[in-house]
Structures are given as C-alpha cells and as structure tokens.
N, CA, C and O of each residue as an XYZ file, in Angstrom:
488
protein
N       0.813     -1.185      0.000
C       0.000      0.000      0.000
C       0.868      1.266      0.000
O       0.625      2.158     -0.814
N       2.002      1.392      0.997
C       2.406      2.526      0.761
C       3.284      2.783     -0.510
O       3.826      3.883     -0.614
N       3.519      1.503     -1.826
C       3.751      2.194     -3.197
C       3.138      2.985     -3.328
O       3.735      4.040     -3.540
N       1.596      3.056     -3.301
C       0.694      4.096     -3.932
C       0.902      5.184     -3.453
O       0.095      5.919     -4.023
N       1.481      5.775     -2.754
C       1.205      7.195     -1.934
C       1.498      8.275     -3.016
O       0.715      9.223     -2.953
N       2.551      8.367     -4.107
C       2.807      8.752     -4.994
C       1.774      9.313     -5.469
O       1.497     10.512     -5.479
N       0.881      7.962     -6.084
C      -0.632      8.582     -6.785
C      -1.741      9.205     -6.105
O      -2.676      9.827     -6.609
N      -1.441      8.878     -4.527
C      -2.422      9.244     -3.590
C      -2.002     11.014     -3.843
O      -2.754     11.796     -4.425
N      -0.489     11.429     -3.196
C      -0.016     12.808     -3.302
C      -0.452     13.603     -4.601
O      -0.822     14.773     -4.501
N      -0.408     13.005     -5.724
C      -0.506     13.664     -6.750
C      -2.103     14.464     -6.707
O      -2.531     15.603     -6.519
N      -2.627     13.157     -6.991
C      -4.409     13.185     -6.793
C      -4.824     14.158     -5.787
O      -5.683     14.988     -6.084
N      -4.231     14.135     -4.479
C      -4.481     15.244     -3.954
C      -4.306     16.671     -4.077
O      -5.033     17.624     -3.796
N      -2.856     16.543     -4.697
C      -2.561     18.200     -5.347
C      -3.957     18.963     -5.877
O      -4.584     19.955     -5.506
N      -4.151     17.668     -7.264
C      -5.008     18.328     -8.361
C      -6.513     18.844     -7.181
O      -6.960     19.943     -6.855
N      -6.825     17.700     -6.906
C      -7.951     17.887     -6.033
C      -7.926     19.586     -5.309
O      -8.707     20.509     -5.541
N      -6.942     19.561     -4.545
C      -7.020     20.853     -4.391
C      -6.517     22.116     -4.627
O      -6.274     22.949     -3.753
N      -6.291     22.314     -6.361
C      -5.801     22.993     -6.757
C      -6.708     23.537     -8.018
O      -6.573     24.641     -8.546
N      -7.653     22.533     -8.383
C      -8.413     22.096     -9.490
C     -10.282     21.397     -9.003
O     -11.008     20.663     -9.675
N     -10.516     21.968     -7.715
C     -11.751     21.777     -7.540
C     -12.954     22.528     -8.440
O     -13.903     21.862     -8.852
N     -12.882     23.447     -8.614
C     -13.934     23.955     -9.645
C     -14.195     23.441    -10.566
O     -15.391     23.326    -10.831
N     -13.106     22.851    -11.553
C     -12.773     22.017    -12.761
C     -13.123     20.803    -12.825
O     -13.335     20.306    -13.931
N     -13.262     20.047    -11.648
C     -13.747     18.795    -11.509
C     -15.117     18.129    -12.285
O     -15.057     17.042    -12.860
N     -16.452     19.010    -12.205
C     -17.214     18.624    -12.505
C     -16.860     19.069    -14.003
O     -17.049     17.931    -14.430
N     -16.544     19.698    -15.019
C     -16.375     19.725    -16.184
C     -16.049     19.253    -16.825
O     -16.425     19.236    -17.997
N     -14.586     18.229    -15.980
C     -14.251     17.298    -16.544
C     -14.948     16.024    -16.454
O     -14.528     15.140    -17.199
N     -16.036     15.724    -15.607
C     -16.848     14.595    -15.528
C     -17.929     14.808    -16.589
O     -18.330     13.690    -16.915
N     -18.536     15.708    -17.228
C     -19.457     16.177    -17.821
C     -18.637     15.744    -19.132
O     -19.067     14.891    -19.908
N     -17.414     16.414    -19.306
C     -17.452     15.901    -20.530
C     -16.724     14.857    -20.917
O     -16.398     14.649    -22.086
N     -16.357     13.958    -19.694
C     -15.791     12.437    -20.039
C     -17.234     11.668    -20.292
O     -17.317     10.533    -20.762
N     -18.306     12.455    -19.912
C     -19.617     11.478    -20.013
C     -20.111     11.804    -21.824
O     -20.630     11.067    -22.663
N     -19.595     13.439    -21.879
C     -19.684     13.769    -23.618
C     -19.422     12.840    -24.094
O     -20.180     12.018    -24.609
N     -17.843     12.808    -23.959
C     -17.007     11.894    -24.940
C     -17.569     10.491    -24.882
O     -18.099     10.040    -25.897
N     -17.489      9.664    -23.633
C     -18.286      8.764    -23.936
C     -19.651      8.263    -24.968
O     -19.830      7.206    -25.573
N     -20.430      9.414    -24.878
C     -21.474      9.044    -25.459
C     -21.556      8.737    -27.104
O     -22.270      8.020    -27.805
N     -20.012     10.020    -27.440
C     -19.905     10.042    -28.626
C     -19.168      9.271    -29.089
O     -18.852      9.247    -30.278
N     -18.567      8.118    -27.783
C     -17.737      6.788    -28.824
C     -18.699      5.914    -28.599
O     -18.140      4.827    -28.750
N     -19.982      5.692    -28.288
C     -20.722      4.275    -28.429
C     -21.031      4.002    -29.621
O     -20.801      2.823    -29.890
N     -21.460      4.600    -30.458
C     -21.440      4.388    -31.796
C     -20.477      4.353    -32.693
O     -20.784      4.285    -33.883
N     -18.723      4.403    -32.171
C     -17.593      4.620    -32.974
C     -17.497      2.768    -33.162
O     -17.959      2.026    -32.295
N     -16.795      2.221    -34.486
C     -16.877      0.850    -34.476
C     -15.304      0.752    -33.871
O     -14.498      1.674    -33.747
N     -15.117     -0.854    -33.496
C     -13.989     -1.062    -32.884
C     -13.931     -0.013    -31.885
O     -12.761      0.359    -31.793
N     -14.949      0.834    -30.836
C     -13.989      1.217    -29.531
C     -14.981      1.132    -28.749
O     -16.074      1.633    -29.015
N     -14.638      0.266    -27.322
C     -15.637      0.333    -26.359
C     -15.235      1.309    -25.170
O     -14.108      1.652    -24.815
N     -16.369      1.627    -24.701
C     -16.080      2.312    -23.275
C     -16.580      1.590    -22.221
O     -17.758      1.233    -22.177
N     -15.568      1.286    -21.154
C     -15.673      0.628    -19.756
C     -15.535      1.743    -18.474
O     -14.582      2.521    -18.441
N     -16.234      1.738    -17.778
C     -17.529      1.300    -17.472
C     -18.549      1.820    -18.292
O     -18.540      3.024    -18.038
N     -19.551      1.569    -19.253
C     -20.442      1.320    -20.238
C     -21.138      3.100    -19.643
O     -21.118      4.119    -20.334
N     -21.647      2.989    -18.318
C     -21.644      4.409    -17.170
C     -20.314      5.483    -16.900
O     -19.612      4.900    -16.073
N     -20.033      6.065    -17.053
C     -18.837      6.732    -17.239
C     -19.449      7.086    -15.802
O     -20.649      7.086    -15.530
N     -18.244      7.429    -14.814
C     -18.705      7.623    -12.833
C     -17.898      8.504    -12.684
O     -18.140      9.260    -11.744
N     -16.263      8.872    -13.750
C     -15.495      9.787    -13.340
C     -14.757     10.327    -14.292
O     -14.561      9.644    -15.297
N     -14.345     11.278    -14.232
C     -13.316     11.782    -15.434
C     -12.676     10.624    -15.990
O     -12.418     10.978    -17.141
N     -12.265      9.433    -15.841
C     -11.399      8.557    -16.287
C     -12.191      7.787    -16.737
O     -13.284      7.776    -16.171
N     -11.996      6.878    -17.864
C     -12.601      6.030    -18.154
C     -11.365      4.541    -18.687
O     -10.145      4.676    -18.777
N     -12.071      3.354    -18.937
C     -10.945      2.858    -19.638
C     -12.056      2.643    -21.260
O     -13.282      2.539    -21.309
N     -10.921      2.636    -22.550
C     -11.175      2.231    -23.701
C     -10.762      0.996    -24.081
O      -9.720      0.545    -23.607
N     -11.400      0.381    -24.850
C     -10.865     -1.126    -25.266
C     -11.099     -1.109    -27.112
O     -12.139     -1.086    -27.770
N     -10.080     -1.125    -27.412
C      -9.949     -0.582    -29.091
C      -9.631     -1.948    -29.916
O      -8.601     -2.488    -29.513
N     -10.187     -2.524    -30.819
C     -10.656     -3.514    -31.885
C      -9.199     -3.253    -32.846
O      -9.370     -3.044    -34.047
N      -7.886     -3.269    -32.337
C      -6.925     -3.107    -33.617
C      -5.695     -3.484    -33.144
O      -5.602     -3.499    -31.916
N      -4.660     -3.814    -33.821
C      -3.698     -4.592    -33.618
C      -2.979     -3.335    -33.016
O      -3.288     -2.154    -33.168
N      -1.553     -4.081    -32.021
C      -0.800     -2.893    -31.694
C       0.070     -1.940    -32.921
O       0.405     -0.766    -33.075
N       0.154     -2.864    -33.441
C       1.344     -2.275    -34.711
C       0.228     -1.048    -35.364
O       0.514      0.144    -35.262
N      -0.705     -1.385    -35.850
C      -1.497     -0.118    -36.225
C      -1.830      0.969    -35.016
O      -1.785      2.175    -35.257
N      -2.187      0.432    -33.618
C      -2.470      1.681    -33.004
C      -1.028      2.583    -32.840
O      -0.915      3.803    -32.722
N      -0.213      1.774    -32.869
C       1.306      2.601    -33.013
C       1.691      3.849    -34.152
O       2.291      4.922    -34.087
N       1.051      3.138    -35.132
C       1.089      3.838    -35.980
C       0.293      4.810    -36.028
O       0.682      5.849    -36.560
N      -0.984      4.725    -35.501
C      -2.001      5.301    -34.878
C      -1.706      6.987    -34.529
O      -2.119      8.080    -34.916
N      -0.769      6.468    -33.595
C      -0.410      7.253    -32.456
C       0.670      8.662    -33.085
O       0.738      9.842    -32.740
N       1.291      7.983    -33.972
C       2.353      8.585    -34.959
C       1.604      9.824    -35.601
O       1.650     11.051    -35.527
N       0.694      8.579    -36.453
C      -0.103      9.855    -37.714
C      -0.641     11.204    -36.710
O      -0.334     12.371    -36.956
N      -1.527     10.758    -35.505
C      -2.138     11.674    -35.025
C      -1.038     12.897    -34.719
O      -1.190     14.086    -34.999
N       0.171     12.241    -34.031
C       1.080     13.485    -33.579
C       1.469     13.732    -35.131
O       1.528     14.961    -35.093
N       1.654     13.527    -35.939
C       2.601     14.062    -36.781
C       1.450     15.237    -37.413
O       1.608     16.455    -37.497
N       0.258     14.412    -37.814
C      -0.296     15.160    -38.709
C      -1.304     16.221    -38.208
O      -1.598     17.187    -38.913
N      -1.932     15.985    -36.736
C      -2.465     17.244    -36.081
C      -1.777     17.319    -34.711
O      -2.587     17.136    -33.802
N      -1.080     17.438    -34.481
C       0.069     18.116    -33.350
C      -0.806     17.675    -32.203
O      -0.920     18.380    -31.200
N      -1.495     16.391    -32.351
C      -1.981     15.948    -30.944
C      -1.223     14.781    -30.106
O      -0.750     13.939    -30.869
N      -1.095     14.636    -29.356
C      -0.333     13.623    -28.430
C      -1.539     12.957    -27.986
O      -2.550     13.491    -27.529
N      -1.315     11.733    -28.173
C      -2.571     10.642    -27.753
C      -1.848      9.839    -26.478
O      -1.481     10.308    -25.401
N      -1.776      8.580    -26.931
C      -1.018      7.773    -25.771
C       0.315      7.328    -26.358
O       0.369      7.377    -27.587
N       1.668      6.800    -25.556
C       2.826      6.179    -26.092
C       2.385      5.018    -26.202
O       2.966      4.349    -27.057
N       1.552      4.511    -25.642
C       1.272      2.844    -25.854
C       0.213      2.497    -25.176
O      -0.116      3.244    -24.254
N      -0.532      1.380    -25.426
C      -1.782      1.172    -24.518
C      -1.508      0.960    -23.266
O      -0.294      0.907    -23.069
N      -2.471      0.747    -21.884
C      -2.125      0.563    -20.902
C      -1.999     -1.054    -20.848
O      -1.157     -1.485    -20.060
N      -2.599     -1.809    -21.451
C      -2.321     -3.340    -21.131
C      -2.905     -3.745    -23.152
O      -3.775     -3.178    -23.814
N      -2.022     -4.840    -23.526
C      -2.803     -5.530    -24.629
C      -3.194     -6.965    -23.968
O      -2.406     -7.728    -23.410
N      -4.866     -7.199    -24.194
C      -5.085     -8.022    -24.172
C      -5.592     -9.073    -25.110
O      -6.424     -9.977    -25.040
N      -4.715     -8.575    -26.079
C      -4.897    -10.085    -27.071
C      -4.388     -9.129    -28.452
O      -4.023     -7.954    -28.424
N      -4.480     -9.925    -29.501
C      -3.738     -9.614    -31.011
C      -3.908     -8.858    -31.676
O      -3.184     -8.375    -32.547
N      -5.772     -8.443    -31.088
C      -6.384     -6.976    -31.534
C      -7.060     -6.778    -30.392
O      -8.273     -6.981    -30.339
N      -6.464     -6.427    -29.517
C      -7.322     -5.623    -28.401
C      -6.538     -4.844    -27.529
O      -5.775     -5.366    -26.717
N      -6.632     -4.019    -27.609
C      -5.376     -2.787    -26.583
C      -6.752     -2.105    -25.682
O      -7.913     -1.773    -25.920
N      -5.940     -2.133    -24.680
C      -6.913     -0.644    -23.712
C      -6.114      0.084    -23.339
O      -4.903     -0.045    -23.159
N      -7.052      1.200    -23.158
C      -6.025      2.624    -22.659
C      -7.482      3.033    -21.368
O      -8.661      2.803    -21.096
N      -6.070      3.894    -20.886
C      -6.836      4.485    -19.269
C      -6.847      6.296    -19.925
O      -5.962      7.151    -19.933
N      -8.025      6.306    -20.328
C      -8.583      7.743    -20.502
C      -8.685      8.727    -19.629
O      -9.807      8.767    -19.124
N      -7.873      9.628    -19.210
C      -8.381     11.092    -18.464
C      -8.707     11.891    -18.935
O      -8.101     12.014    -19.999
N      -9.781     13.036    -18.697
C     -10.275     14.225    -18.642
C      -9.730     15.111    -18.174
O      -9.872     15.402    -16.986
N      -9.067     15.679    -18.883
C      -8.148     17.371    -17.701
C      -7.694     18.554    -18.665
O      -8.016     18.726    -19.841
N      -7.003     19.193    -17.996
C      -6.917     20.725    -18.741
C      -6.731     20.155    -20.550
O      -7.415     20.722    -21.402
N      -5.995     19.294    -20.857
C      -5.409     19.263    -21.945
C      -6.573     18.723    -23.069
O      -6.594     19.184    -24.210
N      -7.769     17.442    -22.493
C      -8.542     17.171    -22.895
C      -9.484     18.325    -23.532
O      -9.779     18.550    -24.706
N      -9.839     18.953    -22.364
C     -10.912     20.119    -22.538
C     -10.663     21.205    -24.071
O     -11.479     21.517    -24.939
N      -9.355     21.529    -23.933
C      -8.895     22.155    -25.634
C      -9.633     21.408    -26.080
O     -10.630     21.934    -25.585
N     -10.020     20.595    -26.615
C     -10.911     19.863    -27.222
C     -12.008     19.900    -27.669
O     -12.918     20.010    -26.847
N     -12.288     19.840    -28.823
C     -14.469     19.667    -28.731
C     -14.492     18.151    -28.398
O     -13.621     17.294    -28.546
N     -15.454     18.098    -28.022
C     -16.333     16.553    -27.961
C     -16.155     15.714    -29.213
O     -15.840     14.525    -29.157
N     -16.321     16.226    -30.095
C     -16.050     15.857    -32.042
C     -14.819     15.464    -32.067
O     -14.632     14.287    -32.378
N     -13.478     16.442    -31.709
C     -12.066     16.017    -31.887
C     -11.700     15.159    -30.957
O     -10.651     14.553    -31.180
N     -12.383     14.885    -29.772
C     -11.609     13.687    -28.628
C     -12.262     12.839    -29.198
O     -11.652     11.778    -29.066
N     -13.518     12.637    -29.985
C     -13.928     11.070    -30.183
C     -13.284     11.316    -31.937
O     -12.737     10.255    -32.240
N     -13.218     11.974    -32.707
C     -12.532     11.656    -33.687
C     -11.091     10.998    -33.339
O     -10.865      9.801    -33.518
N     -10.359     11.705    -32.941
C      -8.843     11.169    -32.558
C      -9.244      9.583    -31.946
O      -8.469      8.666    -32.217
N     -10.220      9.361    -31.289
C      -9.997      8.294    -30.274
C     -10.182      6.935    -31.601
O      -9.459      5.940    -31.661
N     -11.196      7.219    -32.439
C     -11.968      6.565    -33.418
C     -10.616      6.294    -34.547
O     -10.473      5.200    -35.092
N      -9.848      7.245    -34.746
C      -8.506      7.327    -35.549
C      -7.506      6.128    -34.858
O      -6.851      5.323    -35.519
N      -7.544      6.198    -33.488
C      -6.866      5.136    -32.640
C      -6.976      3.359    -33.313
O      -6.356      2.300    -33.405
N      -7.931      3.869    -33.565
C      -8.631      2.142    -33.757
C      -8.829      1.847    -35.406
O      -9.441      0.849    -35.788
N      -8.414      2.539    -36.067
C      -7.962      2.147    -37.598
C      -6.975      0.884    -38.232
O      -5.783      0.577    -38.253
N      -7.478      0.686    -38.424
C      -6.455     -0.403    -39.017
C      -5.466      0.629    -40.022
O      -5.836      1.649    -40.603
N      -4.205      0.055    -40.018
C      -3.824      0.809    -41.236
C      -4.167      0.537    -42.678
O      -3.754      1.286    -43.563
C-alpha cells in the first residue's frame, strides 16, 4: 500500500488545486463517452462513465495503433497515448482515458474523432 502514496499525493494536489474544474471534466468524459458508443472497434468501460477517467478497449492490432499514435502526432500536433495501458490479445489494446486541462482544448467531435482514428487499421 504505501507504493501508492505517490498517486495518492498527486491526486491530492489536483484535487485541491483544481476543484472547480472537476465537474467539467466529468461532464465531458460522459460527452465523450457518449460520442464513442457508436464509434466501431472502440468500447467504453464502465459502459456508465462515474469519473473523469474512463478505460477504452480498441478492436486493432498494436502495430497499427502505433502507428495510430504517430499519424495523429505528426499530422495534427496531438499527443494521444505512447502505448496502450495493457494488450489483451492480437487486436485488443486498452487505454486508461483522463479528462483534464489538456482534454478540454478539445471539442467533444475532436476527442472522439482522434480516439476513433486510434482504432484504424492501417
């Protein structure tokens, strides 16, 4: 338990540095959600979005979301993820989604476009 304290300290910073912001970012991790249920190849877990974070589970091999990841930075100066958080199987990657200052630049349209770009095959 006391590995975690790290994430405990951090979490607390934001918490109280970033309370106003909180609910905005839950509002629109529930946006974004809504606007990937209909994206093919990407699920959202928990199906209920409960907090700014969500996890994604994306329908595509790693070698393409890699590549994925490339096109997006190269070709609209966005930074997505370096790699999924776990692959669980030959086409299935998940990533651990947050909501925060950097998200919010965002419309609702460009976080589920980019996310939907994730999951392309090449």
């Amino acid at each position: 338990m006391f590995m975690m304290w790290p994430y405990a300290a951090s979490a607390l910073s934001v918490l109280r540095s970033r309370p106003q912001d909180m609910p905005g970012y839950w509002r629109r991790a529930q946006a974004i959600a809504r606007g990937l249920r209909g994206v093919p190849d990407v699920e959202v877990l928990p199906d209920q979005v409960r907090s700014p974070m969500m996890h994604l589970r994306l329908s595509v091999d790693i070698k393409s979301f890699e590549h994925n990841v490339r096109r997006l930075t190269r070709e609209h100066d966005l930074w997505t993820f370096a790699s999924p958080f776990v692959s669980e199987g030959p086409r299935l990657q998940r990533l651990e989604f947050q909501v925060g200052r950097a998200t919010m630049r965002l419309s609702v349209d460009e976080a589920v476009g980019a996310i939907a770009n994730l999951a392309k095959d090449r």
